[in-house]
mmCIF file as Biopython writes it, N, C-alpha, C and O atoms, coordinates in Angstrom:
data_model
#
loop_
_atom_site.group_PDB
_atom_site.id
_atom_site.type_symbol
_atom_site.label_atom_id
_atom_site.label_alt_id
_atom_site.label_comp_id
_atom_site.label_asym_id
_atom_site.label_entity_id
_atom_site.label_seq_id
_atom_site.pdbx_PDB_ins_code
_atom_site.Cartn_x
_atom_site.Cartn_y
_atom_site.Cartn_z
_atom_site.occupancy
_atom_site.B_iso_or_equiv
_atom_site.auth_seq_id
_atom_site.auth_asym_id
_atom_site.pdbx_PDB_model_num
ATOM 1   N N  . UNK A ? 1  ? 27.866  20.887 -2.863 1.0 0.0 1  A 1 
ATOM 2   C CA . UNK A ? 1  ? 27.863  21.316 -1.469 1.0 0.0 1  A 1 
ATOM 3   C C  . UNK A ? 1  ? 28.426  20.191 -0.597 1.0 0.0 1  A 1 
ATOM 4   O O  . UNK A ? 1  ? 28.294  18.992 -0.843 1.0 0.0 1  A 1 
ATOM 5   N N  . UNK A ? 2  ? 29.108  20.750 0.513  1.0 0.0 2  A 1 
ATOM 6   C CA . UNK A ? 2  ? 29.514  19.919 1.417  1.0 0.0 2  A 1 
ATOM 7   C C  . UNK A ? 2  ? 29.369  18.997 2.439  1.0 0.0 2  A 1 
ATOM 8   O O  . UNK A ? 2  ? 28.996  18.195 1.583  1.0 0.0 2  A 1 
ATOM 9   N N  . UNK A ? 3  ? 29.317  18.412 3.369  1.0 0.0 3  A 1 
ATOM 10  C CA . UNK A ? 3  ? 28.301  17.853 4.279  1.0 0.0 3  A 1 
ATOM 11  C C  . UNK A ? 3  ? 27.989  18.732 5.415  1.0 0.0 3  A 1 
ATOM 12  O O  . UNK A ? 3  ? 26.975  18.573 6.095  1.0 0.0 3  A 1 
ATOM 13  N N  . UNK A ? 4  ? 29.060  19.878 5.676  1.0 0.0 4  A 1 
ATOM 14  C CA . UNK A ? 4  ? 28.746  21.178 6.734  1.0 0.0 4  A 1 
ATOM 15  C C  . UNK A ? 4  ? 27.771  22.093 6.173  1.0 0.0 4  A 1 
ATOM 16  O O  . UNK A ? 4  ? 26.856  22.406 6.935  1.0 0.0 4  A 1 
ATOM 17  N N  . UNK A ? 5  ? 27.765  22.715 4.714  1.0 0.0 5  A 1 
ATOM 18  C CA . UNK A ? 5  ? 27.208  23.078 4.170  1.0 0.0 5  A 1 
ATOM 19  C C  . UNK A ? 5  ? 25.696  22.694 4.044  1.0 0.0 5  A 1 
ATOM 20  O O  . UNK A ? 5  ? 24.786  23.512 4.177  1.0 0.0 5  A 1 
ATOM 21  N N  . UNK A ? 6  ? 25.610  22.039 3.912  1.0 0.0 6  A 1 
ATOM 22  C CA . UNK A ? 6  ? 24.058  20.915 3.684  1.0 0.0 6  A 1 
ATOM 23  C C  . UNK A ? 6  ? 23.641  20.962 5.169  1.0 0.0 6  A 1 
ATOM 24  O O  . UNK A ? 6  ? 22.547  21.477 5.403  1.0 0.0 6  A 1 
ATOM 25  N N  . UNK A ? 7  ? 24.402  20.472 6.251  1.0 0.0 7  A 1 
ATOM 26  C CA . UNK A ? 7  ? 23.803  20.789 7.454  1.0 0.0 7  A 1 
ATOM 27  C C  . UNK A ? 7  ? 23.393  22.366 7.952  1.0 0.0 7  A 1 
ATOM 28  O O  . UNK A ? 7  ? 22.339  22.580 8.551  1.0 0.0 7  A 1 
ATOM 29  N N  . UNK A ? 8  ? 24.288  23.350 7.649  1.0 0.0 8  A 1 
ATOM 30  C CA . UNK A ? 8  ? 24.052  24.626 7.547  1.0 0.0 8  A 1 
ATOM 31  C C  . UNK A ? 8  ? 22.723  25.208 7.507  1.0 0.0 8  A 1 
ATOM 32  O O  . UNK A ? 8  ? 22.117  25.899 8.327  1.0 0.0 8  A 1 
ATOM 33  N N  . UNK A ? 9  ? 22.361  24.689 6.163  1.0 0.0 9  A 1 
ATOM 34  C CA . UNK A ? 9  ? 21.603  25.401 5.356  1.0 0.0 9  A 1 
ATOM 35  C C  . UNK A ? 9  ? 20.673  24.196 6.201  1.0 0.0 9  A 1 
ATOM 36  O O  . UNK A ? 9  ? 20.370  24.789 7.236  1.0 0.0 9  A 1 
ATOM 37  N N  . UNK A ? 10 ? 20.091  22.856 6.277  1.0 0.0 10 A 1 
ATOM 38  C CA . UNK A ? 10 ? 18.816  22.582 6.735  1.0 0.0 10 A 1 
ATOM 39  C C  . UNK A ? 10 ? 18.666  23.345 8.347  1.0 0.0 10 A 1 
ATOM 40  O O  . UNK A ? 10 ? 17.593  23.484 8.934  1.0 0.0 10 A 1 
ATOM 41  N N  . UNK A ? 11 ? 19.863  23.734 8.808  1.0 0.0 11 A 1 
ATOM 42  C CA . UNK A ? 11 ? 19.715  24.209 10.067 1.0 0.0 11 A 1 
ATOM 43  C C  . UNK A ? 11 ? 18.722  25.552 9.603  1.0 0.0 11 A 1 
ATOM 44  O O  . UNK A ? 11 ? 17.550  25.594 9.980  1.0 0.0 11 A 1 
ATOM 45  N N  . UNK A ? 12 ? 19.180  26.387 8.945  1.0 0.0 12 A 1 
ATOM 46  C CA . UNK A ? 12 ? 18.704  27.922 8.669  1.0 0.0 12 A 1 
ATOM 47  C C  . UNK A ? 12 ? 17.320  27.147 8.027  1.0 0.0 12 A 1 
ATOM 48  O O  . UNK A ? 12 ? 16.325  27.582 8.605  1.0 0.0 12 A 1 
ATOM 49  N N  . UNK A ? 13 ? 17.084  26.443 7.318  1.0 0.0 13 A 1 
ATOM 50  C CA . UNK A ? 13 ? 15.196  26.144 6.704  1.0 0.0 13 A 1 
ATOM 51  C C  . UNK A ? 13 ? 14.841  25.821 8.202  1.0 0.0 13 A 1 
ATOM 52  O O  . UNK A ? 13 ? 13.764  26.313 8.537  1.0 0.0 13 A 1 
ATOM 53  N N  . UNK A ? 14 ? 15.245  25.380 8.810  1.0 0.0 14 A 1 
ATOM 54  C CA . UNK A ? 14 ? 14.443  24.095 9.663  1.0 0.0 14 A 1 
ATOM 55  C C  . UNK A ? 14 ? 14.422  25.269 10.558 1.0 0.0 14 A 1 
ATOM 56  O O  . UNK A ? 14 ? 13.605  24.915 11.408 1.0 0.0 14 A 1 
ATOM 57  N N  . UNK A ? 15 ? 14.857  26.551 10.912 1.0 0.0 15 A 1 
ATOM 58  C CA . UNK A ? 15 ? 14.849  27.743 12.024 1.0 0.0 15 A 1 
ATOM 59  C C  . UNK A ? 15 ? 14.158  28.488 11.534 1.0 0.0 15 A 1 
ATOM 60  O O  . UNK A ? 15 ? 13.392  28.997 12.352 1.0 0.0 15 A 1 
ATOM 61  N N  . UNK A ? 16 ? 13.956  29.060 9.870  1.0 0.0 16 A 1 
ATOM 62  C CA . UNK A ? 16 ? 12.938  29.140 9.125  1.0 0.0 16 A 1 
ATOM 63  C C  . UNK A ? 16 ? 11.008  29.764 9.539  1.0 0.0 16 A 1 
ATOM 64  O O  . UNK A ? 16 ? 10.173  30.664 9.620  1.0 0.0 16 A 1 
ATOM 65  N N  . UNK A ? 17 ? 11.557  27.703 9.713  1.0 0.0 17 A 1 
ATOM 66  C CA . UNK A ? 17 ? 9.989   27.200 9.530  1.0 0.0 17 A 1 
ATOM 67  C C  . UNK A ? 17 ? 9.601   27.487 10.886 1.0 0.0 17 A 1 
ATOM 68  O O  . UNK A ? 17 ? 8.521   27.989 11.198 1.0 0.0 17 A 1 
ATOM 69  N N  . UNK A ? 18 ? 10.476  27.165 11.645 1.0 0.0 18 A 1 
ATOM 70  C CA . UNK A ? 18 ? 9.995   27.262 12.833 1.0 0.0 18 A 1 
ATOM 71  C C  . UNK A ? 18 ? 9.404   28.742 13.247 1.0 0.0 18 A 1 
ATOM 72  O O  . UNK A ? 18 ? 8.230   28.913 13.576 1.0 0.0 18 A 1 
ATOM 73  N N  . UNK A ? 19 ? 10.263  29.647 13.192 1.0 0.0 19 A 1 
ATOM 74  C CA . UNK A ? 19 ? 9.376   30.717 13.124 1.0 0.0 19 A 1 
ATOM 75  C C  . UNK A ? 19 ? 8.827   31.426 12.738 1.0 0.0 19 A 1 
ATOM 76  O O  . UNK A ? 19 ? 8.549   32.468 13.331 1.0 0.0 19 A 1 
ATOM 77  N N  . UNK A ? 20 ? 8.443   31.113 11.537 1.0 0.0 20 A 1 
ATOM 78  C CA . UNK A ? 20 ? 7.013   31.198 11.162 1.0 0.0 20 A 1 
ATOM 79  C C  . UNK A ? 20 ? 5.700   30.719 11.519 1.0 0.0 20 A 1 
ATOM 80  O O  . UNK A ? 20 ? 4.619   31.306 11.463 1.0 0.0 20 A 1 
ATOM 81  N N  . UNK A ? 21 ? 6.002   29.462 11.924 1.0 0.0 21 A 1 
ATOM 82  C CA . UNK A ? 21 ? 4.847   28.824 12.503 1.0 0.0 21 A 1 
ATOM 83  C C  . UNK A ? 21 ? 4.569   29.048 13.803 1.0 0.0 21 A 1 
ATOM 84  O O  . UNK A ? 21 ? 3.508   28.907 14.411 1.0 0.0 21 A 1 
ATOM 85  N N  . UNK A ? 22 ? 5.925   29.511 14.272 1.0 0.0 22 A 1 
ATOM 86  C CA . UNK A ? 22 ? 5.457   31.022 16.014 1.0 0.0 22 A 1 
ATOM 87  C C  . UNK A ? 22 ? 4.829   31.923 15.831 1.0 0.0 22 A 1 
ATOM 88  O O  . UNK A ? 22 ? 3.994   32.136 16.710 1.0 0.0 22 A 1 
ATOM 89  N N  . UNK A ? 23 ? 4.873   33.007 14.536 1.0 0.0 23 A 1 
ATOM 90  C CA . UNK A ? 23 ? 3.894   33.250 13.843 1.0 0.0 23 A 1 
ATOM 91  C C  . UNK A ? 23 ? 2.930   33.164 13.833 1.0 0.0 23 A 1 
ATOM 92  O O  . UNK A ? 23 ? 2.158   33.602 14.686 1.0 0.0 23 A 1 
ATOM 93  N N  . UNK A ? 24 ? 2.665   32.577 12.873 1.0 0.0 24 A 1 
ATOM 94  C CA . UNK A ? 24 ? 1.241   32.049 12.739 1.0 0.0 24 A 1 
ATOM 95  C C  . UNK A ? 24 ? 0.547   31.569 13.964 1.0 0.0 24 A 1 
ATOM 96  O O  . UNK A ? 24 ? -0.577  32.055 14.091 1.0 0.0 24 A 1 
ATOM 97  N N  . UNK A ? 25 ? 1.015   30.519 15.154 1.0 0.0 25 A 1 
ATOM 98  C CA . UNK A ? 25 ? 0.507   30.355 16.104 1.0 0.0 25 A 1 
ATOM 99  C C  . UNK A ? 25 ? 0.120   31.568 17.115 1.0 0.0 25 A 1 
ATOM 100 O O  . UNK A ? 25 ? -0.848  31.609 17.874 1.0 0.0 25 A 1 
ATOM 101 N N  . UNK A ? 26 ? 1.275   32.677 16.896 1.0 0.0 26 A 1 
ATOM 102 C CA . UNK A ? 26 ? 1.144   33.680 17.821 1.0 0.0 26 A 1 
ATOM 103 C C  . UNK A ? 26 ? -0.621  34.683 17.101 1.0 0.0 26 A 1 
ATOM 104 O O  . UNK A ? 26 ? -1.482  35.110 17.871 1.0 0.0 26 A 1 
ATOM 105 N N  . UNK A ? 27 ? -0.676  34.773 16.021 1.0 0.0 27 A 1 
ATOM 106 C CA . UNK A ? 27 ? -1.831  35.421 15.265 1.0 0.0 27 A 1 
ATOM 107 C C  . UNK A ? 27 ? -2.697  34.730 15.852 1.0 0.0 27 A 1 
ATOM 108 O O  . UNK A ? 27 ? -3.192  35.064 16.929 1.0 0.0 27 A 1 
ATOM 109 N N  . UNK A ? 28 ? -3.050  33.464 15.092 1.0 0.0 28 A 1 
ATOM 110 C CA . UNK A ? 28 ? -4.206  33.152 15.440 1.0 0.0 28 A 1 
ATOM 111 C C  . UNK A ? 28 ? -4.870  33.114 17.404 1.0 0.0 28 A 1 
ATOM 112 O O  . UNK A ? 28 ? -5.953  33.362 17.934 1.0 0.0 28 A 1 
ATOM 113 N N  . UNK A ? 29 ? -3.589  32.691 17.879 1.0 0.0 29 A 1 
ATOM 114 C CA . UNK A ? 29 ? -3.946  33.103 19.162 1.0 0.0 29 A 1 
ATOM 115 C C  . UNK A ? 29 ? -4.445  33.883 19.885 1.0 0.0 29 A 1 
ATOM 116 O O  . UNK A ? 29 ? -5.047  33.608 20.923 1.0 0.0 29 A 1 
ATOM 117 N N  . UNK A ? 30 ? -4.254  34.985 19.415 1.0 0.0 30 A 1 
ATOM 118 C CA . UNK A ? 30 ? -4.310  36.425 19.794 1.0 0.0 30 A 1 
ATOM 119 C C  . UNK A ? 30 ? -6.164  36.706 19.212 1.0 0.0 30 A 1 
ATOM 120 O O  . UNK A ? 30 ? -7.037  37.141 19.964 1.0 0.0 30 A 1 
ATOM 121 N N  . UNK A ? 31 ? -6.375  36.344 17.804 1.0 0.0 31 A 1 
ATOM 122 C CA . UNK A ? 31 ? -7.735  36.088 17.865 1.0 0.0 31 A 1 
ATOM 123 C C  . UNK A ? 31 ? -8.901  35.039 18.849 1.0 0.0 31 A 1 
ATOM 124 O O  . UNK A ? 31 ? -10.061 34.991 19.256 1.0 0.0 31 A 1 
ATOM 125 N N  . UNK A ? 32 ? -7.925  34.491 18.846 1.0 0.0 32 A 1 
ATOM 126 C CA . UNK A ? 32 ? -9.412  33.375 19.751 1.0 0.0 32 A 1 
ATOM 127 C C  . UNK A ? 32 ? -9.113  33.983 21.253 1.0 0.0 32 A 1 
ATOM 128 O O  . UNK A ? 32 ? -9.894  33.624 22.135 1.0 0.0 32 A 1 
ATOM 129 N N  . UNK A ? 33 ? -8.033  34.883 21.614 1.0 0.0 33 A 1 
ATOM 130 C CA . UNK A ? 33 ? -8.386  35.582 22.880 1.0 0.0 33 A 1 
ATOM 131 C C  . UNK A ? 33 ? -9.038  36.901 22.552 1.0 0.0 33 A 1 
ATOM 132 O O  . UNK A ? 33 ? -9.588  37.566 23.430 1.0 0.0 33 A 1 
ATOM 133 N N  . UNK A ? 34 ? -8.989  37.217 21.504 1.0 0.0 34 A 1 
ATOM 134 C CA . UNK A ? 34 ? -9.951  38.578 21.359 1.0 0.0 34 A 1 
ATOM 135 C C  . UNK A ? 34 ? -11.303 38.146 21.512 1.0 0.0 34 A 1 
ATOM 136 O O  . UNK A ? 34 ? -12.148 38.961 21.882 1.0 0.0 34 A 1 
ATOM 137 N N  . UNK A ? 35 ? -11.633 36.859 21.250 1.0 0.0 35 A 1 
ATOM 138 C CA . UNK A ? 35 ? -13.138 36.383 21.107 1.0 0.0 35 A 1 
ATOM 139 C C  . UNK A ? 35 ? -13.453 35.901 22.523 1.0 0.0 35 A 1 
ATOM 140 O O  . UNK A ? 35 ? -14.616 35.830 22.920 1.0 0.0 35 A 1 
ATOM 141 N N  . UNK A ? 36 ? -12.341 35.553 23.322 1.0 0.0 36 A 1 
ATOM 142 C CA . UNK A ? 36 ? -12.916 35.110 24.640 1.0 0.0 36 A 1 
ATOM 143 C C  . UNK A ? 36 ? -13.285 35.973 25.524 1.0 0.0 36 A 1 
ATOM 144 O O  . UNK A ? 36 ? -14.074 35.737 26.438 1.0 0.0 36 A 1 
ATOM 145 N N  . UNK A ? 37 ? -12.585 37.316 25.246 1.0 0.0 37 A 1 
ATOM 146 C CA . UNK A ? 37 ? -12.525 38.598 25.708 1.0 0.0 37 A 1 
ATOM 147 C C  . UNK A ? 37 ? -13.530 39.100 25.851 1.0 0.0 37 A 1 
ATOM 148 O O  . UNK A ? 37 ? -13.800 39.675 26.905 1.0 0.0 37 A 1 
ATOM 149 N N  . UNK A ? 38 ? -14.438 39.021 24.755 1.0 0.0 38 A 1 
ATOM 150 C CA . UNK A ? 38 ? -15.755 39.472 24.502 1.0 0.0 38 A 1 
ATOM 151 C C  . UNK A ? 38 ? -16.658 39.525 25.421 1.0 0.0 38 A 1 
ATOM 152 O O  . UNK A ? 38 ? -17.509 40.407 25.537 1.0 0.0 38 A 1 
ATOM 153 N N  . UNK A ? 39 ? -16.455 38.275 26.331 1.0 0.0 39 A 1 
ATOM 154 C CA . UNK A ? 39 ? -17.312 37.433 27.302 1.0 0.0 39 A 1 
ATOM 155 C C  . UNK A ? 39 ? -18.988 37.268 27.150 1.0 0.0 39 A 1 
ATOM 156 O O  . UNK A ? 39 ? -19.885 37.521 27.954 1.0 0.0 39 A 1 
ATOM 157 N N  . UNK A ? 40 ? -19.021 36.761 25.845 1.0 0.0 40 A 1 
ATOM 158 C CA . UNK A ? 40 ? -20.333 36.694 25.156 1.0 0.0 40 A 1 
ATOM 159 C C  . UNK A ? 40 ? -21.113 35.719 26.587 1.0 0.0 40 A 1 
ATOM 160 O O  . UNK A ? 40 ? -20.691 34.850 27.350 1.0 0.0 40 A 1 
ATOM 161 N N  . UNK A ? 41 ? -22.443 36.438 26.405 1.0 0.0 41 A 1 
ATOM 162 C CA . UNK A ? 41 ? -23.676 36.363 26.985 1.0 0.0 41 A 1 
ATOM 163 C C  . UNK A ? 41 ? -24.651 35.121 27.004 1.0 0.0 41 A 1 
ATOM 164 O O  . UNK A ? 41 ? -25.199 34.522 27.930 1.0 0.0 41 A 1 
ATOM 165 N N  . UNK A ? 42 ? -24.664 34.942 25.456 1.0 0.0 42 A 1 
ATOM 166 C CA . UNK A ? 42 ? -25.178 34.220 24.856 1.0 0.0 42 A 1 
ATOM 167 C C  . UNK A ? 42 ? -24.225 33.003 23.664 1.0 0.0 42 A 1 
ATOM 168 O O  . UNK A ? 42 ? -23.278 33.218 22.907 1.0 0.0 42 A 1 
ATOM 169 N N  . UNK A ? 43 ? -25.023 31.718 23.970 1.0 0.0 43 A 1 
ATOM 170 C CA . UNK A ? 43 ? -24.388 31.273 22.834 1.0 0.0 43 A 1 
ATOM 171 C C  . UNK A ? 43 ? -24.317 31.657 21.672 1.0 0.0 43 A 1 
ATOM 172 O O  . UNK A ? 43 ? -23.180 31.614 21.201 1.0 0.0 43 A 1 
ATOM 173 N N  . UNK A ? 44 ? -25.171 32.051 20.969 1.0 0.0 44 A 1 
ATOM 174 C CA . UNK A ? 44 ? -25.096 32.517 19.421 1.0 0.0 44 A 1 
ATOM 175 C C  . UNK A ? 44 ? -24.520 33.153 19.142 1.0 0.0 44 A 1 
ATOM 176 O O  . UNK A ? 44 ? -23.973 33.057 18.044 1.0 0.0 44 A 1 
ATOM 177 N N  . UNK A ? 45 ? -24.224 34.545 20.265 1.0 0.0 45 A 1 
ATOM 178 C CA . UNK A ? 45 ? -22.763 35.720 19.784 1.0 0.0 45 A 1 
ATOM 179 C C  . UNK A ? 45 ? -21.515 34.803 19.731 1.0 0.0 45 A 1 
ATOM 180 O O  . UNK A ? 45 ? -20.822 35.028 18.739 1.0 0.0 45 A 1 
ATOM 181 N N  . UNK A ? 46 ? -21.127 33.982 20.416 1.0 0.0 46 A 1 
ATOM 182 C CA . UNK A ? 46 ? -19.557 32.985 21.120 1.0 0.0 46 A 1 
ATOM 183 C C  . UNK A ? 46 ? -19.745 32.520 19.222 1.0 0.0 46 A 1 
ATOM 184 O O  . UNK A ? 46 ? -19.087 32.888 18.248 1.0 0.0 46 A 1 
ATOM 185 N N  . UNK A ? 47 ? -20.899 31.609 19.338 1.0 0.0 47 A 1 
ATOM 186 C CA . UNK A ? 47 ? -21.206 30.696 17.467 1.0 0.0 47 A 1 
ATOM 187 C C  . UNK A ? 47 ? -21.034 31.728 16.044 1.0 0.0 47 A 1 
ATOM 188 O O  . UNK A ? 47 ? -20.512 31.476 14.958 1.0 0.0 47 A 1 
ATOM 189 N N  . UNK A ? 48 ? -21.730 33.027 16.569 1.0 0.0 48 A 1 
ATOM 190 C CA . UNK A ? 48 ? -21.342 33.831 15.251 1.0 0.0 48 A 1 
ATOM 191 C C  . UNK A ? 48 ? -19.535 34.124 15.754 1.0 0.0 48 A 1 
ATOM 192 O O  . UNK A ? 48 ? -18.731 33.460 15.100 1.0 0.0 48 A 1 
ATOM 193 N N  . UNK A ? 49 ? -19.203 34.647 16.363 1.0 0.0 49 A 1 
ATOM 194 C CA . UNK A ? 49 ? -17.683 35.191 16.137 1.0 0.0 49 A 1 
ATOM 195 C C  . UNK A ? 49 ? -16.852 33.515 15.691 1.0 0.0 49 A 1 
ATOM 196 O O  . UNK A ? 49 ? -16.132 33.368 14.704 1.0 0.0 49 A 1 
ATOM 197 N N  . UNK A ? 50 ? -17.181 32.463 16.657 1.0 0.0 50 A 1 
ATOM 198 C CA . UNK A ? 50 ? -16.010 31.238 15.452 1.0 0.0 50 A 1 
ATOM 199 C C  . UNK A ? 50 ? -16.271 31.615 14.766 1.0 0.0 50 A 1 
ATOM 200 O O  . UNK A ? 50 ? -15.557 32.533 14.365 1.0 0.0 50 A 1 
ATOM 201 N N  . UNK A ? 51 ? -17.446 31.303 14.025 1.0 0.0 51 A 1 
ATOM 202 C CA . UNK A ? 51 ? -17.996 31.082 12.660 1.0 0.0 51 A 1 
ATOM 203 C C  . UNK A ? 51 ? -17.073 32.265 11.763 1.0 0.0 51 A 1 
ATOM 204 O O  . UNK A ? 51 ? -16.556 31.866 10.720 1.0 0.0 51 A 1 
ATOM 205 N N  . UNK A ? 52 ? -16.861 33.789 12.192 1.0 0.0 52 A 1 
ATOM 206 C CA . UNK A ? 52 ? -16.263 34.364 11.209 1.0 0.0 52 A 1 
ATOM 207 C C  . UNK A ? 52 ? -14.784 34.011 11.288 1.0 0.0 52 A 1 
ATOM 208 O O  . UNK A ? 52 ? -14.124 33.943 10.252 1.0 0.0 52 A 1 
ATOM 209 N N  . UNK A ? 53 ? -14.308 33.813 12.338 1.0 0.0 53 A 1 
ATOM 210 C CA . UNK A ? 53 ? -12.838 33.249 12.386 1.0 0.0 53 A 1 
ATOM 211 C C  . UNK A ? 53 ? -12.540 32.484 11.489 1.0 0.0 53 A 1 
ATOM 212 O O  . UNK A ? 53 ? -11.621 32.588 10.677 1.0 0.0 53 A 1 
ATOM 213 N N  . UNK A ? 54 ? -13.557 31.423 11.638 1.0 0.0 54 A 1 
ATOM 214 C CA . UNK A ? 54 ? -13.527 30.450 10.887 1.0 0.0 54 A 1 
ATOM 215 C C  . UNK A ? 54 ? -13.398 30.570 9.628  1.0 0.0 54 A 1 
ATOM 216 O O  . UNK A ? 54 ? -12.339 30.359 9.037  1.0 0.0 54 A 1 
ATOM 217 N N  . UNK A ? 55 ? -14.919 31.072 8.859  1.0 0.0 55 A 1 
ATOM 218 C CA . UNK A ? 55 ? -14.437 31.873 7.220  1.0 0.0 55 A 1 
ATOM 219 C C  . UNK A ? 55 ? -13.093 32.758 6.922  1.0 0.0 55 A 1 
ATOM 220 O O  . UNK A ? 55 ? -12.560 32.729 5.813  1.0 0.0 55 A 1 
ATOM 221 N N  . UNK A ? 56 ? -12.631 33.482 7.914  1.0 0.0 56 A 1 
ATOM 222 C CA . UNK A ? 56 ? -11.473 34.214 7.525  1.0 0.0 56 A 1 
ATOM 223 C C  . UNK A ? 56 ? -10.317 33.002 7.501  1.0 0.0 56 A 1 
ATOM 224 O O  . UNK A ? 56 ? -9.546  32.930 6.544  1.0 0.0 56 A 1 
ATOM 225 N N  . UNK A ? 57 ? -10.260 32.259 8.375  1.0 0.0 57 A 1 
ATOM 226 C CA . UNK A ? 57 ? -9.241  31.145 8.355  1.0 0.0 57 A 1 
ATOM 227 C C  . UNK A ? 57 ? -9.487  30.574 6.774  1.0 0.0 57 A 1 
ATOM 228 O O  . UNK A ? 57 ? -8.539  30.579 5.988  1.0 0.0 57 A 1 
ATOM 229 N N  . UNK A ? 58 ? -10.820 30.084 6.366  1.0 0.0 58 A 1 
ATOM 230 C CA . UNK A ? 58 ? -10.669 29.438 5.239  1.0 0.0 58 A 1 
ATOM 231 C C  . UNK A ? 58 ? -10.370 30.410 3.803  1.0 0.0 58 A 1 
ATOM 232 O O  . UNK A ? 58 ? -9.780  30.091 2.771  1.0 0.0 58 A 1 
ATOM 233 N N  . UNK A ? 59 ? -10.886 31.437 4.108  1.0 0.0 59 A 1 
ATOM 234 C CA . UNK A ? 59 ? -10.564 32.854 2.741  1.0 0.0 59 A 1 
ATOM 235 C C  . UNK A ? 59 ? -8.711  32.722 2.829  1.0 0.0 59 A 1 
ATOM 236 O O  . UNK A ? 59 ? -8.021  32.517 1.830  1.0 0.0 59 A 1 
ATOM 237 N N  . UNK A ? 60 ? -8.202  32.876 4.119  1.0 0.0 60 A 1 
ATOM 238 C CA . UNK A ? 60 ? -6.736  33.094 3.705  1.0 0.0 60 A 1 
ATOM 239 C C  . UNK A ? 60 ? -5.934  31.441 3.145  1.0 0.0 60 A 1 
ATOM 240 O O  . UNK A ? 60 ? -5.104  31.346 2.240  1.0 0.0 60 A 1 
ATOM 241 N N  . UNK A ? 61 ? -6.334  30.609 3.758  1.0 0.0 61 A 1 
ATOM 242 C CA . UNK A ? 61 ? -5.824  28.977 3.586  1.0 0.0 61 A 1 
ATOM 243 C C  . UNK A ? 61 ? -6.369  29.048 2.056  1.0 0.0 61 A 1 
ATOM 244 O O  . UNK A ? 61 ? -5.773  28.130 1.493  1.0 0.0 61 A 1 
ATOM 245 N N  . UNK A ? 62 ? -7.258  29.725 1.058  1.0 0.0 62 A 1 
ATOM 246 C CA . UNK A ? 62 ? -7.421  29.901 0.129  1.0 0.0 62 A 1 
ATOM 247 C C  . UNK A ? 62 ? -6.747  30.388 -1.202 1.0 0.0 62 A 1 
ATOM 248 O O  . UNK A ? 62 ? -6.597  30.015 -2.366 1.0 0.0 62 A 1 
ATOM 249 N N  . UNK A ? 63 ? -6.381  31.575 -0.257 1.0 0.0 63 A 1 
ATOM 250 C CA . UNK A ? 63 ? -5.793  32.484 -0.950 1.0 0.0 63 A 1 
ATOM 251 C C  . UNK A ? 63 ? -4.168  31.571 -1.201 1.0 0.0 63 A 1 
ATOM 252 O O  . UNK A ? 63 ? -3.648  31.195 -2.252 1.0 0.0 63 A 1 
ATOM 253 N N  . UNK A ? 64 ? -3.781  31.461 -0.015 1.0 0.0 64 A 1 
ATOM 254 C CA . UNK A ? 64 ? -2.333  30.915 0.001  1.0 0.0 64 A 1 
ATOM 255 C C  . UNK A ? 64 ? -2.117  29.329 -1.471 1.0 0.0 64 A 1 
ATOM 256 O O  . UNK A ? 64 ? -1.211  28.916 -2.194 1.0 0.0 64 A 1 
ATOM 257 N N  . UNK A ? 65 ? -3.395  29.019 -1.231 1.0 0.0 65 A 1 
ATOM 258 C CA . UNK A ? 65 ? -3.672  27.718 -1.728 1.0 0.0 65 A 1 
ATOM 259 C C  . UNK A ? 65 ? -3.788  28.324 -3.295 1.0 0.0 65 A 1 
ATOM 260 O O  . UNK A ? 65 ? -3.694  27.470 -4.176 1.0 0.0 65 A 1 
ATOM 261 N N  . UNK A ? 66 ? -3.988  29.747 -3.732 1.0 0.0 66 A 1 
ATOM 262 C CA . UNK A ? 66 ? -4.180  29.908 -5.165 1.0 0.0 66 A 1 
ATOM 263 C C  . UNK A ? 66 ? -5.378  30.346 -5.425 1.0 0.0 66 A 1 
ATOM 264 O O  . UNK A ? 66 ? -5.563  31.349 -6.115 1.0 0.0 66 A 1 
ATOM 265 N N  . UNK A ? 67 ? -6.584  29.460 -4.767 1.0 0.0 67 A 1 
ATOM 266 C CA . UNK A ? 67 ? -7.456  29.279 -5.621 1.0 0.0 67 A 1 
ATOM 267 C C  . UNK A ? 67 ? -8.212  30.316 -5.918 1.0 0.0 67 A 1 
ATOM 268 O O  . UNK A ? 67 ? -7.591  31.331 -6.232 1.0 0.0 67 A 1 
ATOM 269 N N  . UNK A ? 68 ? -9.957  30.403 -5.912 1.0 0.0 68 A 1 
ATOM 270 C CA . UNK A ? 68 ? -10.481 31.656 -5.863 1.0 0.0 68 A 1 
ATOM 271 C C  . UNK A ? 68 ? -10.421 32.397 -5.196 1.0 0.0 68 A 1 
ATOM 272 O O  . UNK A ? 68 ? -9.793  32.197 -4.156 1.0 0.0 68 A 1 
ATOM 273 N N  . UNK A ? 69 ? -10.962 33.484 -5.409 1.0 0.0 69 A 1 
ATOM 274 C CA . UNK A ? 69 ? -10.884 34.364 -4.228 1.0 0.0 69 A 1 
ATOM 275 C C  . UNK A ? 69 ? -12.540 34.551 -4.075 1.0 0.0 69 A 1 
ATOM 276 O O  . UNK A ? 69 ? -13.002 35.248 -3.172 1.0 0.0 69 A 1 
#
């Protein structure tokens, strides 16, 4: 490959990545405003909904990662 070529192509990974990780930023976003939405009452409802965010964040970072399920 060439030196245009090689630049090419990190251009297209490096545009890639990037949006994917708009993506991903745009998802998870959209959850932690569904949770603010809620306009919990109490602390413990606000503590249980992270808390499942949270496990679902770690089940998929899991999954991606291989390991168990």
């Amino acid at each position: 490959m060439d030196e245009a070529q090689l630049k090419q192509l990190k251009q297209r990974v490096e545009e890639e990545l990037r949006q994917r990780e708009m993506g991903f930023l745009e998802f998870w976003l959209q959850e932690l405003k569904a949770i603010d939405a809620r306009h919990h009452k109490e602390l413990a409802g606000l503590q249980s909904d992270l808390k499942a965010l949270i496990k679902r964040m770690e089940t998929r970072l899991r999954i991606l990662k291989g390991g168990p399920r």
